[in-house]
C-alpha positions as CSV (number, residue, x, y, z in Angstrom):
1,X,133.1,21.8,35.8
2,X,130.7,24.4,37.5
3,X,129.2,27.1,36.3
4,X,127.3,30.3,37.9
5,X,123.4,30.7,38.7
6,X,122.6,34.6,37.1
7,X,120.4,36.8,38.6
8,X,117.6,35.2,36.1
9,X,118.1,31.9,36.9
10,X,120.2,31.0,34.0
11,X,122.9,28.8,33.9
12,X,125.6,28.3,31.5
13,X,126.1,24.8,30.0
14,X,129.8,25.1,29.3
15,X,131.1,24.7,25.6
16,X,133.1,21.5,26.0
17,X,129.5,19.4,27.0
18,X,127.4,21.2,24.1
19,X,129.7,20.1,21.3
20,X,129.3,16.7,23.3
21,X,125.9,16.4,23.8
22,X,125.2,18.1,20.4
23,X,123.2,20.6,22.2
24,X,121.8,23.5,19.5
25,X,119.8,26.6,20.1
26,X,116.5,25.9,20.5
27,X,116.8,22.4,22.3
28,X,114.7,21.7,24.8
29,X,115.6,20.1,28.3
30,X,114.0,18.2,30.7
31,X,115.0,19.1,34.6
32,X,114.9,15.8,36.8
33,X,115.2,16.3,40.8
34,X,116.8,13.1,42.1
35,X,117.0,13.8,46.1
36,X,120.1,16.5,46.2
37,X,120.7,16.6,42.2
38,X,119.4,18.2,39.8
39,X,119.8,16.4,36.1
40,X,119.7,18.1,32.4
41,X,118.6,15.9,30.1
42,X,118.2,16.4,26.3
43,X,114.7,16.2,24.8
44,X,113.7,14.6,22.6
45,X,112.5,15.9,19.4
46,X,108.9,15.3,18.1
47,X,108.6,15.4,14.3
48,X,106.0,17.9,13.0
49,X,102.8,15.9,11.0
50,X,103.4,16.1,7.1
51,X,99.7,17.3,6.2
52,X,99.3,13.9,4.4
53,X,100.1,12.2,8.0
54,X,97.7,14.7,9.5
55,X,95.2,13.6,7.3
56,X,95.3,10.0,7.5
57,X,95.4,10.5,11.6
58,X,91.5,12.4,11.2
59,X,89.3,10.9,13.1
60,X,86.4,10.7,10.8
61,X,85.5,7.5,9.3
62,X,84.8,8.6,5.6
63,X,87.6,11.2,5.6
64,X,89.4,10.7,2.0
65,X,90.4,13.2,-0.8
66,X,91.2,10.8,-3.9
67,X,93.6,13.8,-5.1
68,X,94.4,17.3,-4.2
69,X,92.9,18.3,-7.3
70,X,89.4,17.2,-6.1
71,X,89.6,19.2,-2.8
72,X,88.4,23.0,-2.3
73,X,89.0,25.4,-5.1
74,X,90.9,27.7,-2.6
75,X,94.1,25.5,-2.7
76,X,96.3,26.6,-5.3
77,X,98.5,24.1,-7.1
């Protein structure tokens, strides 16, 4: 298959490999120059932190809410 370089830069992946490949709007790729080819690769995606996850990662030792409820008076339940 080939495809044409716009005046952007932009190429077109062609249909046929995106329903392959499972490609989606919004998926990042990762360019790899291997002497004279150049090689799309899909991304992978990286899961955002739940804010429980985010909490457990903090780096302070004594870091611990024993329940929301006990926390700052700003959060609304």
């Amino acid at each position: 298959m080939t495809t044409v370089l716009s005046s952007k830069g932009q190429i077109v992946i062609p249909a046929a490999i995106r329903q392959r490949h499972q490609f989606r709007i919004g998926d990042k790729l990762l360019i790899e120059e291997r002497d004279d080819e150049i090689v799309l690769k899909k991304a992978r995606r990286t899961r955002k932190k739940t804010l429980a996850q985010w909490m457990l990662d903090c780096p302070v030792d004594d870091f611990k809410i024993e329940r929301l409820r006990d926390g700052p008076k700003n959060i609304k339940l």
